[in-house]
C-alpha positions as CSV (number, residue, x, y, z in Angstrom):
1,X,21.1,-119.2,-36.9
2,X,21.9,-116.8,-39.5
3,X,19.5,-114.2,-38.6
4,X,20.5,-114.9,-34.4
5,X,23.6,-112.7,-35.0
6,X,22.0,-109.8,-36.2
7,X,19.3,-109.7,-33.3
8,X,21.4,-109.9,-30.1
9,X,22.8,-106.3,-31.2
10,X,19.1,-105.5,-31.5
11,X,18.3,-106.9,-28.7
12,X,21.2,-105.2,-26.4
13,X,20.1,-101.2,-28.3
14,X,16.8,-101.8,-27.1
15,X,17.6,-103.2,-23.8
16,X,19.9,-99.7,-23.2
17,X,17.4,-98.0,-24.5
18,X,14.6,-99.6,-21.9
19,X,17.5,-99.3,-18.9
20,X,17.8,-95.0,-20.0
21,X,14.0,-94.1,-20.0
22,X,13.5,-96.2,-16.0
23,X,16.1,-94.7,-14.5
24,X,14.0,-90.9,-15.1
25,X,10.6,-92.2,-14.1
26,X,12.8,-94.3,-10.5
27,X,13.8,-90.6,-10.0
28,X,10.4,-88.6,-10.1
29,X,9.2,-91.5,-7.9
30,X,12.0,-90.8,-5.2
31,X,11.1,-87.1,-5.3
32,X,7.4,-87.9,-4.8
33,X,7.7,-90.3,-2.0
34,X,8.7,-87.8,0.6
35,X,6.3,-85.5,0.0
36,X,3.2,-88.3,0.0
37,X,4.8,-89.4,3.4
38,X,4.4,-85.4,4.7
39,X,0.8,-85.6,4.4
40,X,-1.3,-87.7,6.0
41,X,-4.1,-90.3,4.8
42,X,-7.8,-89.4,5.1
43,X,-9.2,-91.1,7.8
44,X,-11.4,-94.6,6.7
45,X,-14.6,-94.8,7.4
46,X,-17.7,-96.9,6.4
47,X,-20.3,-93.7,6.2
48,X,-19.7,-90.3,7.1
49,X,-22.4,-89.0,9.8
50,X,-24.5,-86.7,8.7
51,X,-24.6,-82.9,10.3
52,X,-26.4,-82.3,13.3
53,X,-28.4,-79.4,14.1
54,X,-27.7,-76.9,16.7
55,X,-29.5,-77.4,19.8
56,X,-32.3,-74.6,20.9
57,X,-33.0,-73.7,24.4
58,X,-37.0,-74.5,25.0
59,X,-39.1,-71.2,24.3
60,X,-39.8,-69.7,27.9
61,X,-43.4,-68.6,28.1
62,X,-42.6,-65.1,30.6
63,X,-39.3,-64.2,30.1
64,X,-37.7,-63.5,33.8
65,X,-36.0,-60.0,34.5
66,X,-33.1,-59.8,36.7
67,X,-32.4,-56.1,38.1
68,X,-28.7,-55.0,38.0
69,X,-28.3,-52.9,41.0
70,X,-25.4,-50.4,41.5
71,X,-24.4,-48.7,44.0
72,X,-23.8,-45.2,44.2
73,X,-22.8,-42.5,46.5
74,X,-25.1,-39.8,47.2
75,X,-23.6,-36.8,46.0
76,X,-22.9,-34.1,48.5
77,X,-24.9,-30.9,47.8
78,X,-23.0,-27.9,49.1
79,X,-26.0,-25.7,49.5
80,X,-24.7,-21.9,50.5
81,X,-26.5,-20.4,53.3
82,X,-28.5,-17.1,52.8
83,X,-27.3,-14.3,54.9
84,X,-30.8,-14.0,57.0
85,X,-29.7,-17.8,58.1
86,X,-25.8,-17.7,59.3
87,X,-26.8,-15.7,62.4
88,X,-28.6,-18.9,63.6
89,X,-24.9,-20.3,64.2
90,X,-24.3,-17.3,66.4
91,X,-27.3,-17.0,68.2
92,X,-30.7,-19.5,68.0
93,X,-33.9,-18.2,69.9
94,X,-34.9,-22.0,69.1
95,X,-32.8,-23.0,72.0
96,X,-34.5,-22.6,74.9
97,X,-33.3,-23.7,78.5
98,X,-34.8,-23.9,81.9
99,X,-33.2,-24.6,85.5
100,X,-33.7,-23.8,88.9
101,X,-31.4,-24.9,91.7
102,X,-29.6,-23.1,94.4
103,X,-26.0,-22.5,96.5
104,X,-24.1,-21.1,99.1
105,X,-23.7,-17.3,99.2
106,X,-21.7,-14.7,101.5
107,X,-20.3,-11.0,101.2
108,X,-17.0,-10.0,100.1
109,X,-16.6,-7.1,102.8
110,X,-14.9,-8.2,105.7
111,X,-16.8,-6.0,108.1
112,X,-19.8,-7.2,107.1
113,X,-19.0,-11.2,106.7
114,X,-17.7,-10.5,110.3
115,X,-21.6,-9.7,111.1
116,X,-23.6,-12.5,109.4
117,X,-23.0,-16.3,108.7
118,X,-22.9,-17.4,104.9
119,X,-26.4,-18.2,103.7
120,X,-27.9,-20.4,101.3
121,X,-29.4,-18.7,97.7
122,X,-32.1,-20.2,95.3
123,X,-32.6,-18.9,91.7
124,X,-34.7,-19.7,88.5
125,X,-33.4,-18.9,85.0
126,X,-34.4,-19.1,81.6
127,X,-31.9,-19.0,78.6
128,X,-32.5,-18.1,75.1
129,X,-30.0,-19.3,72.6
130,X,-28.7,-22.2,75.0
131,X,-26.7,-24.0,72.2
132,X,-25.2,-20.9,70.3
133,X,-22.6,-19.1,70.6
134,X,-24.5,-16.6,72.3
135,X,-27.4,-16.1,74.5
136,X,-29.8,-14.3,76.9
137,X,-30.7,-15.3,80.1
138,X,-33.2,-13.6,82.8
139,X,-33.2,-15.3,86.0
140,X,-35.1,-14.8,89.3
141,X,-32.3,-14.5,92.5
142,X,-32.5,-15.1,96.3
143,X,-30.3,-15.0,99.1
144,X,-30.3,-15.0,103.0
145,X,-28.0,-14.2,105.2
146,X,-28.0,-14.8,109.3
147,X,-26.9,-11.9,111.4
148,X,-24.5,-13.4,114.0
149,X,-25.9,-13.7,117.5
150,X,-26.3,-15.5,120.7
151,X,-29.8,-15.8,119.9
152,X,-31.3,-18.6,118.4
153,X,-33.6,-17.2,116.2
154,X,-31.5,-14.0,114.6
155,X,-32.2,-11.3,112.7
156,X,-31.9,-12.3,109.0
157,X,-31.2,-10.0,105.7
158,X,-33.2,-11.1,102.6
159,X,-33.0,-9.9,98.9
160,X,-35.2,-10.8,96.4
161,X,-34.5,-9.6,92.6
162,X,-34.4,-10.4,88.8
163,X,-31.1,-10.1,86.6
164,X,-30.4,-10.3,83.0
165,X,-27.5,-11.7,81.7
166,X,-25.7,-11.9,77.7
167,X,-23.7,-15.4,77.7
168,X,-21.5,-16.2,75.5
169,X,-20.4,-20.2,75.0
170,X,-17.0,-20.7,73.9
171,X,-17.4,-24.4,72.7
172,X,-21.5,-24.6,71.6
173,X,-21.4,-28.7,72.5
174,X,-22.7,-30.9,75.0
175,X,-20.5,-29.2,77.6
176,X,-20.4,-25.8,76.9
177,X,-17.8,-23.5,79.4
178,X,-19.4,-20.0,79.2
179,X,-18.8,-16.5,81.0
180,X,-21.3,-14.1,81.3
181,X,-22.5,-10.3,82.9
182,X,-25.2,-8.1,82.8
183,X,-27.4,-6.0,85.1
184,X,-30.3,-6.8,87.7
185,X,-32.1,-5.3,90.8
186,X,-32.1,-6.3,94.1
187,X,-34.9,-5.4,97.2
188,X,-33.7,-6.1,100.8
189,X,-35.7,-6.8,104.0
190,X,-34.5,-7.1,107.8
191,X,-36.7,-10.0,109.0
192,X,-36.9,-10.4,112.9
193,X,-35.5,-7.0,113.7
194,X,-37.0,-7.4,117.4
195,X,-35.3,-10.2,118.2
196,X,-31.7,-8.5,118.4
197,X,-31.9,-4.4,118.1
198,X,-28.4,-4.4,119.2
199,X,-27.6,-5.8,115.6
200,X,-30.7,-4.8,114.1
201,X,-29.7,-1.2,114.5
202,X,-26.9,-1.6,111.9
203,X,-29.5,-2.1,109.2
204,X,-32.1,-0.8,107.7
205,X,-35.6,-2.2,107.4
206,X,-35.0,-2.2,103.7
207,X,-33.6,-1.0,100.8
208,X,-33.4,-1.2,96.9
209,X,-30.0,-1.6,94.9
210,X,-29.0,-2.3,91.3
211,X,-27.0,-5.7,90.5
212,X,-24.0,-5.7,87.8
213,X,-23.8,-9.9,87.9
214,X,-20.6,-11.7,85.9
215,X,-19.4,-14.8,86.0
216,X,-18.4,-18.3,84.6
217,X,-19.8,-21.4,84.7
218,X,-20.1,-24.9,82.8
219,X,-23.3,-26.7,81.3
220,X,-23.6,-30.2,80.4
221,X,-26.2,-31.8,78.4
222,X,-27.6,-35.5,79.4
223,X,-29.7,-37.1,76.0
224,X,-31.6,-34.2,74.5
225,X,-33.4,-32.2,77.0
226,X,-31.7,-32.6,80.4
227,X,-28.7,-30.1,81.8
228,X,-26.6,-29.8,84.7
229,X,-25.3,-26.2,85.1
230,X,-22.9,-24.7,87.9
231,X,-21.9,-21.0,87.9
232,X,-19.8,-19.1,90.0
233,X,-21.2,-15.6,90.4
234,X,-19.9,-11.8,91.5
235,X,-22.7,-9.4,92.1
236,X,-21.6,-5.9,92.3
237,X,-24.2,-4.0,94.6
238,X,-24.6,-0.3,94.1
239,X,-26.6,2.5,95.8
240,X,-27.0,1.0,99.0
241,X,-28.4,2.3,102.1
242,X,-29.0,-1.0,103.6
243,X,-25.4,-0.9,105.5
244,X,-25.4,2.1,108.5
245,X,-22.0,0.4,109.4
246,X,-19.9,1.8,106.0
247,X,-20.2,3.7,103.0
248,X,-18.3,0.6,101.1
249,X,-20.0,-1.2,98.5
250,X,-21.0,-4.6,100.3
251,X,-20.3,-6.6,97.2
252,X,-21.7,-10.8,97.2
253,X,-20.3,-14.1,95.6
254,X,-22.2,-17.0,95.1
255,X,-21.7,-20.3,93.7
256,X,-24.5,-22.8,92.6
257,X,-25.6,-25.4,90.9
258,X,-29.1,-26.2,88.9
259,X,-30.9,-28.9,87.0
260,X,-33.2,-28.1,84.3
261,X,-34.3,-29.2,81.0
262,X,-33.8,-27.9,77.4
263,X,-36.0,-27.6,73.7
């Protein structure tokens, strides 16, 4: 008992002592806790798996080639035309045309359409430069005319002749309006001058004149080689003796119409 009172004041220093140094370590424990909460625990597993290898496709023995196609416009070569080839856009010999057909035809002077009927004509052409701006045409030209009579088989004038014409198409197309003139010549005949010498003696048996033709007209192409052409033509007649009735110029009109093909 003697010694009991000096060790409870041990006991309490080293009790205060114990009590000082917890309190510190309670502290740094407080501060760790909420970062160990932040992270997370590893996972738990019995045996990690071990790594796989990639996967290779199987080797291919011929290796396939697919083309890439792209398309692509063509480009447009603006090639300039030499001077020896823009006149074919004016006129083309390459264009060659031919018709034959026929029409009506009568004279313009009134003396003399008061002495024959109108008459039918026929006519062959060629054309050179049919599609082009310009062309050349040579055509062979009929006509007959019936002298009016109480007969029934009249006297008749005939002319027979070739003219040559320079066309000029205003819209080179498949229908191509056109006008046209040039020079020709013309030989006429009196057929059955016996039959009425009353009228017979107003003509001669024949005579030769020269033709100024002109005109317009319209051509129309069907698929690539066939045409239908009508004209309407005034042929000037000139140093004529045919007529004993007047010194006039008997002038003619005709209008016709022709079928043909073109190259």
């Amino acid at each position: 008992m003697r010694y009991a009172r000096h060790l409870v004041p041990l006991a309490c220093v080293f009790g205060l002592a114990g009590a000082a140094d917890a309190r510190p370590q309670d502290e740094e424990e407080e501060q760790q806790q909420p970062q160990n909460q932040n992270q997370e625990a590893p996972p738990m597993c019995c045996e990690e798996e071990p790594p796989q290898p990639p996967q290779q496709p199987p080797p291919q023995r011929y290796q396939t080639y697919q083309p890439t196609y792209e398309y692509r416009e063509a480009p447009r070569h603006t090639r300039r035309r030499h001077r020896h080839e823009r006149w074919r856009d004016v006129f083309s010999p390459s264009d060659v045309s031919i018709v034959v057909g026929g029409g009506g035809v009568d004279f313009m002077s009134e003396d003399l359409s008061s002495l024959v009927h109108p008459g039918p004509m026929w006519n062959a052409r060629v054309t050179v430069g049919a599609r082009s701006w310009l062309a050349l045409e040579a055509a062979y030209v009929g006509t007959m005319n019936k002298l009016i009579g109480p007969n029934a088989s009249e006297p008749h004038v005939m002319s027979n002749g070739f003219e040559s014409d320079l066309r000029i198409n205003f819209w080179p197309g498949r229908v191509e309006p056109y006008a046209f003139g040039g020079v020709g010549y013309a030989h006429w005949n009196l057929h059955n001058r016996d039959r009425d010498p009353v009228a017979a003696a107003l003509f001669r048996d024949s005579d030769d004149q020269l033709v100024v033709p002109a005109g317009a007209g319209l051509s129309g192409y069907f698929g690539n080689h066939f045409l239908l052409d009508t004209r309407f033509t005034y042929r000037a007649l000139f140093n004529q003796n045919f007529v004993l009735i007047n010194e006039r110029r008997n002038d003619q009109w005709t209008v016709q119409a022709n079928l043909g093909v073109a190259f």
